[in-house]
C-alpha positions as CSV (number, residue, x, y, z in Angstrom):
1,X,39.5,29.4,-6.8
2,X,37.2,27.5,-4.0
3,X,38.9,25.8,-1.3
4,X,38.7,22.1,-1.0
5,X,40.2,22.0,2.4
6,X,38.8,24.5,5.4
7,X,39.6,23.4,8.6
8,X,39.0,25.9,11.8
9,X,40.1,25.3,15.7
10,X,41.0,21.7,14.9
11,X,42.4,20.5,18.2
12,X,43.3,17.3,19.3
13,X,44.7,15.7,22.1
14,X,46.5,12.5,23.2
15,X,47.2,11.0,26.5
16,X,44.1,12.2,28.2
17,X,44.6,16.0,27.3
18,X,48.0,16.3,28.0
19,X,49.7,16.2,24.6
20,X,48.3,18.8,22.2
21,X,49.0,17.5,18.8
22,X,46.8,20.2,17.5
23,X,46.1,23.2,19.1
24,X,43.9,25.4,17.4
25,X,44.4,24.9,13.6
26,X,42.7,27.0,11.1
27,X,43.9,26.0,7.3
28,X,42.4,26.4,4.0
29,X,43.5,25.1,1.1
30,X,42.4,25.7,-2.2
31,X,41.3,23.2,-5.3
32,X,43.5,22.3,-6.7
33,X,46.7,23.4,-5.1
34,X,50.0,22.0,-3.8
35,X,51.0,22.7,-0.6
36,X,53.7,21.6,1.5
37,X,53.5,21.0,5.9
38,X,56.7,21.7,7.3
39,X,58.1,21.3,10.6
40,X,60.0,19.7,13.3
41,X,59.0,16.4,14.5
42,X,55.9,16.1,16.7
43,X,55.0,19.8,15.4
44,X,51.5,17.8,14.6
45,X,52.7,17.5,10.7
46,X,51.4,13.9,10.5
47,X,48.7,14.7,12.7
48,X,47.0,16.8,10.7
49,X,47.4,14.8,7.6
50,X,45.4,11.9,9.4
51,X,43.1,14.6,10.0
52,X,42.7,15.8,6.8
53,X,42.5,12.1,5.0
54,X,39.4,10.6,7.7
55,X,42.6,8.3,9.2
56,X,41.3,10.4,12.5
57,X,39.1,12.2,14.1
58,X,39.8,16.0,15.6
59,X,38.7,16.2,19.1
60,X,37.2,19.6,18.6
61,X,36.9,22.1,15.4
62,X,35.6,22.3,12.3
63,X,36.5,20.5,8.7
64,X,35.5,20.5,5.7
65,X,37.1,18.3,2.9
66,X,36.1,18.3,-1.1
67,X,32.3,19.5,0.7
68,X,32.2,16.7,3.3
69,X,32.0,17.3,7.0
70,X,34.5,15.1,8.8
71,X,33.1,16.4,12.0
72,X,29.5,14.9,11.7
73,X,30.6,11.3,13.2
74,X,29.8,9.3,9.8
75,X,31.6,6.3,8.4
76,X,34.7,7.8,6.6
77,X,35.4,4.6,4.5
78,X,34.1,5.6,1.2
79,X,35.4,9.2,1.5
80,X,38.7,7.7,2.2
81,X,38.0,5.4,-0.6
82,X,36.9,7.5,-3.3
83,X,38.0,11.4,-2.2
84,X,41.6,11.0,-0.6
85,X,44.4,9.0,-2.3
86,X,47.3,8.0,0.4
87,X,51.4,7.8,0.1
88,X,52.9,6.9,3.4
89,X,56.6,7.0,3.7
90,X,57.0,3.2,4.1
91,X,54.4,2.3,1.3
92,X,52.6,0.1,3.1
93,X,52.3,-2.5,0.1
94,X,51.0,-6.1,0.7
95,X,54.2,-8.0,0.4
96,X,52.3,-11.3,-0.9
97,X,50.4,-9.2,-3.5
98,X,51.9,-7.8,-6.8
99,X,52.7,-5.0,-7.7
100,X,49.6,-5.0,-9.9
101,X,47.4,-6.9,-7.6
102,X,48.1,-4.2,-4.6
103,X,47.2,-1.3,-7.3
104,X,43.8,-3.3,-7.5
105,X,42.9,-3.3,-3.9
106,X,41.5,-0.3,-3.6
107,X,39.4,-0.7,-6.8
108,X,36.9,-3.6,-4.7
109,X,35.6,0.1,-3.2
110,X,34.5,0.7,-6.9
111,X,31.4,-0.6,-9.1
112,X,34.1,-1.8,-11.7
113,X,34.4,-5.0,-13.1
114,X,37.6,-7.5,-12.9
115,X,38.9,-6.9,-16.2
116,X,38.0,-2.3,-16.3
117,X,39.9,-3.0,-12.8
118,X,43.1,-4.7,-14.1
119,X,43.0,-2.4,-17.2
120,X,42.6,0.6,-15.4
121,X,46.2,-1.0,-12.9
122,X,48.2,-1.6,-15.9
123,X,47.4,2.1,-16.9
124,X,48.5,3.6,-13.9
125,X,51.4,1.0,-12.8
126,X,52.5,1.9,-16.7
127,X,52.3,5.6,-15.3
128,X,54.3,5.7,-12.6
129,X,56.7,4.3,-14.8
130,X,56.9,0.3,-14.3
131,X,54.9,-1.5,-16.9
132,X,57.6,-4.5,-16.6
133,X,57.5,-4.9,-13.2
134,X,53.8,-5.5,-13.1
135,X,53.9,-9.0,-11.7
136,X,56.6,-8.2,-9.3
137,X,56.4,-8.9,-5.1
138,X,57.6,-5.6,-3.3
139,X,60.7,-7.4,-1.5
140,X,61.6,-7.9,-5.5
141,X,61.3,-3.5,-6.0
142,X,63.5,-1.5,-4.9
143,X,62.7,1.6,-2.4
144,X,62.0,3.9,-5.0
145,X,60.1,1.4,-7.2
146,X,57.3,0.9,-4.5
147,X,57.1,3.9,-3.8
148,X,55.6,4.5,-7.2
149,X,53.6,1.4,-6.8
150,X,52.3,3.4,-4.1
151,X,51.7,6.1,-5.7
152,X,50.1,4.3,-8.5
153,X,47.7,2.8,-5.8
154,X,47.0,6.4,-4.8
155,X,45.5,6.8,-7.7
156,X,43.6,3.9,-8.2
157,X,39.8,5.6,-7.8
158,X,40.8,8.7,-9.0
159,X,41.0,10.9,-5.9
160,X,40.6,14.8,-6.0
161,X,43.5,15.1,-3.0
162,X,46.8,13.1,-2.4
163,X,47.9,13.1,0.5
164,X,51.5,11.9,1.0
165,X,53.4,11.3,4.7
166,X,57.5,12.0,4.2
167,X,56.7,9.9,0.8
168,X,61.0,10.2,0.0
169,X,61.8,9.9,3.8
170,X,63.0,6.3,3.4
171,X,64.5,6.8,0.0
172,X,68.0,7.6,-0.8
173,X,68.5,11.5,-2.6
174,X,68.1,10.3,-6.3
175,X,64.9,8.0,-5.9
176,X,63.4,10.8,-3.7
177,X,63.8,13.1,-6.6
178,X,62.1,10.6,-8.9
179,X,59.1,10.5,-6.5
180,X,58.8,13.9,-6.3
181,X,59.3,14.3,-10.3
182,X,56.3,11.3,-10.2
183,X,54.1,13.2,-7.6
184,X,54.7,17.4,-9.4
185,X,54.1,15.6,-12.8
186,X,50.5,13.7,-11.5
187,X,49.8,17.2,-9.9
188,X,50.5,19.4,-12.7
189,X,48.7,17.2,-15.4
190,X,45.6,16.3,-13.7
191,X,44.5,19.2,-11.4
192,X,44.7,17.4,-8.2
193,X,45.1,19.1,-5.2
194,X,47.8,17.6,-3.4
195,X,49.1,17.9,0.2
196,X,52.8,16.8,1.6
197,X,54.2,16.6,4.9
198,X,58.1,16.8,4.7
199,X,60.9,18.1,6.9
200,X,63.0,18.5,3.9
201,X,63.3,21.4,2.9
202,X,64.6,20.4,-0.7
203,X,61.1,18.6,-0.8
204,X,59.1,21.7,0.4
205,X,60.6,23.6,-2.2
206,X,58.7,22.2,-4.6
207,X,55.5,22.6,-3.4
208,X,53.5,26.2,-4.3
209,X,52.8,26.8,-0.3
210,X,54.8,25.6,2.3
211,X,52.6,25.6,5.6
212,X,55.2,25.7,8.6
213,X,53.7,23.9,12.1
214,X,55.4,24.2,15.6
215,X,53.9,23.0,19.0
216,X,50.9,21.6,16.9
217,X,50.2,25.3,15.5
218,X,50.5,26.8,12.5
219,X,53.4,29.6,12.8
């Protein structure tokens, strides 16, 4: 199996160069696969993520993601658009859009039209499990519901990699479950390779690979 992720001596610094949030990172990951980061906070976790999704830029190293070089200085929009699907651990849903309407968003990045773009939202909101709650606001959802609007957004141009930031860190244990149900399921049926930073370890169970950072190295 190829691997969809290489990255070699990623380092990268903040505060001038005093911080090291990444010191030296070599990781490959493999089509396809699910891995888990683990580690203490500022251990680089989310770091690297950013890295990983174009959110960021490495101030020294190599990567390689899905066959792009995130190194060569190039708008990252439509690799973020179209090659990376995101879960952050607060959602980050436009409270005065629907749920359907924030699944769209990310579709304007595609050559669909309006109506394969709504039809193509109702069959992923329907996905993650909330066909009747279509036309609801996210202060109307619950935690765990927009999270799987979230997810569902993820989704929305058919990413080869999710990449998901403490996606249960907000939620309470049995919603958090149901996410993780939600993201194993999407993983196992479609192939995706997906990638999750967690410090629980319940979480990191579930993942194939669990990738353990300290000090902004992998240990």
């Amino acid at each position: 199996m190829s691997n969809i992720i290489k990255a070699r001596a990623l380092r990268k610094y903040f505060d001038g160069d005093r911080i090291k949030a990444l010191d030296g990172i070599d990781l490959d990951i493999a089509d396809g696969e699910f891995v888990a980061i683990m580690g203490p906070s500022g251990s680089g976790k989310s770091t690297l993520l950013n890295m990983l999704g174009g959110l960021d830029h490495p101030d020294s190293g190599c990567l390689s993601v899905a066959g792009q070089d995130l190194m060569a200085g190039r708008d990252l929009t439509s690799y973020r658009a179209r090659t990376v699907g995101f879960v952050f651990q607060l959602h980050n849903l436009i409270p005065a859009q629907t749920a359907l309407e924030n699944v769209i968003l990310p579709m304007f990045e595609s050559r669909l039209g309006a109506r394969e773009r709504r039809r193509q939202a109702l069959d992923l909101i329907e996905l993650v499990g909330l066909g009747k709650r279509a036309q609801g606001y996210p202060p109307q959802l619950s935690g765990g519901e927009r999270q799987r609007v979230a997810i569902a957004r993820a989704l929305a141009n058919s990413p080869r990699i999710i990449l998901a930031d403490e996606p249960t860190g907000s939620l309470d244990s049995k919603s958090g479950d149901m996410i993780m149900d939600l993201l194993t399921d999407i993983w196992g049926e479609g192939k995706k390779t997906l990638v999750i930073v967690t410090h629980e370890e319940s979480v990191g169970r579930r993942a194939k690979r669990i990738v353990r950072m300290l000090d902004g190295r992998v240990v």
